[in-house]
Structure formats: C-alpha cells, structure tokens
N, C-alpha and C positions, 0 to 999 in steps of 0.2 A: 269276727266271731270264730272258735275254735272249733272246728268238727270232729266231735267224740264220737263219728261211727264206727271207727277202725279199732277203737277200744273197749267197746260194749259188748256182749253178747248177741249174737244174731237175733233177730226179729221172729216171734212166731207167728204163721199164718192162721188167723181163728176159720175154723171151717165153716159151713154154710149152716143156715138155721134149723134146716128140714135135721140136721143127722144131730141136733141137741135132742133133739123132742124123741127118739129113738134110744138119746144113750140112760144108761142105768142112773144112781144117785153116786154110785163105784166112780163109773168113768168121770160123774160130772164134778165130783169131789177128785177128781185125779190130775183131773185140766184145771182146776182151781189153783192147785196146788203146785203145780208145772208152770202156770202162770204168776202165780207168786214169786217162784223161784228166777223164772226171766226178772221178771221185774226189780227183784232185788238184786240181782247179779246187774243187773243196766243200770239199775240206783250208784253200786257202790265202784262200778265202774267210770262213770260219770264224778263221781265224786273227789278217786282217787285222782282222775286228770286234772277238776278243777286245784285239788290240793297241790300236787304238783307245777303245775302254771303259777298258783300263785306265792311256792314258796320260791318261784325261779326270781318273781319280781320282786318278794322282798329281800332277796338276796342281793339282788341288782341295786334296789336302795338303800342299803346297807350298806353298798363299796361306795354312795355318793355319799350320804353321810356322814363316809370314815374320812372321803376326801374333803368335805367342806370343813370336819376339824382339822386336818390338818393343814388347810386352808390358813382357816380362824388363827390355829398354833402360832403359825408362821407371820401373819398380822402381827399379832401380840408380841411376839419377839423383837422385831424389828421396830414396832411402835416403842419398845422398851428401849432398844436401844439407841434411838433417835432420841428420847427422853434422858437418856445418860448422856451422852453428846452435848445435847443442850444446855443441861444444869453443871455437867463438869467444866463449859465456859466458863464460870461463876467460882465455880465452889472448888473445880481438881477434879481426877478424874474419880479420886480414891471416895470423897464426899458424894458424888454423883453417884455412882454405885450403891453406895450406903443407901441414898435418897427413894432412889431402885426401890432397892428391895424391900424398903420400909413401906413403900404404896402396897408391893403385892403380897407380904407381909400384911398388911389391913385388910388389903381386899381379900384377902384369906379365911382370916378369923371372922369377917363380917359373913362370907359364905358358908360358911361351919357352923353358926348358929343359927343362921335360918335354914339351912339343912336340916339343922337338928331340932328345931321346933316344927319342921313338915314335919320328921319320920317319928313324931312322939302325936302328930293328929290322925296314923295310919290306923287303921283299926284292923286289918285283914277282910278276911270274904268271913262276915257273921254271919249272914243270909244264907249262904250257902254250906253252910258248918250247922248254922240251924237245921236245912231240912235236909242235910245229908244226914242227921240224928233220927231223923225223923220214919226215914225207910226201914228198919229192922220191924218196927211198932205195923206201919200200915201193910207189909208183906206177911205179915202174923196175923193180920184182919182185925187188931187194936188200934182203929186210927183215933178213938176216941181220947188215948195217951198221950195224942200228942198235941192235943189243945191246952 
C-alpha cells in the first residue's frame, strides 16, 4: 500500500471541547471553514498520487502490450513465410508468393468490413450529451425544461 503522508497537507489538531462552547459563531464558522480547506487540499492531494501511480502503471502496460504486438508481428511473418516455403515446393517460388498474399489479401478485406459494420453500431456518449444539455436549464432553476 502506498503512503500518501509525505504528500498531503499537515494534519490539524482539533482542540479540546471546553474552548467550542466559549468560541463565537465567527470563530466557529472560521474553523469550519479552515477545516474544509485541509480537507480538500488532503482530498486532492491523495488523489493527484493516486493519479500519478496509476498513470505510471498504465504506462508500463502499454510497453507490454506494444511488445506482445510485436511479438504477434513477428509470429505472423515468419508463419507467412514458412507458408511460402511450403507451397513454392509445389507451385515456384513466384506462385507461392502470389498464394501469400492472396490469403492476407482476404484476411484483409474480411477485417475491413466487419470493422466497418462495428464503427457504424457506435453511437457516441448520447447519455452524456443528453445531460450535459441539460445543465444550463437546471442552473437557471428551469429543471422543468428538461423533461
């Protein structure tokens, strides 16, 4: 677990019960408010760290990711070319080649149109286009506008 004391805001000491009941509604409204302000500087301090940590480790799986394609890449190539080897025992080397690229050549155009039949079921963020229309009306104190 990650210790975010060294990155917070100091700690305030609340004082003892006896010296509330003596302060004004001033003071008590003053420490409210001085307490809020710790609070929220400890919030966003706490939060910047988590941010931080966790853009460290999506970074980190990102360079695996980049290497298991080029992992993958290099699979693929080499599967290709063993596959040209093979069929140009048969056919030459010239026809094996052909043979090649007419596979990925297919496996192509088959990946292109089911690409393109996802990216025409995408709809966007409507939900959130919805009620981000929706805040001008409710901050004017017309929420009734927006049903």
């Amino acid at each position: 677990m990650t210790d975010y004391t060294h990155q917070a805001p100091p700690r305030r000491e609340f004082e003892d019960a006896s010296d509330a009941e003596t302060k004004g509604i001033g003071e008590a409204l003053s420490d409210v408010t001085r307490d809020l302000s710790v609070l929220v500087q400890q919030e966003l301090a706490l939060a910047k760290a988590e941010v931080s940590q966790t853009a460290t480790r999506v970074g980190q799986t990102a360079g695996m990711f980049a290497g298991a394609a080029v992992a993958a890449f290099l699979f693929v190539l080499f599967l290709s070319l063993a596959l040209w080897v093979a069929i140009s025992d048969r056919t030459g080397p010239g026809w094996g080649a052909v043979i090649v690229a007419a596979i990925w050549l297919v496996a192509g155009v088959v990946l292109y149109f089911v690409a393109r039949a996802q990216l025409k079921k995408v709809s966007g963020i409507p939900q959130t286009a919805e009620t981000v229309s929706q805040v001008p009306n409710a901050l004017k104190g017309h929420e009734e506008r927006n049903r």
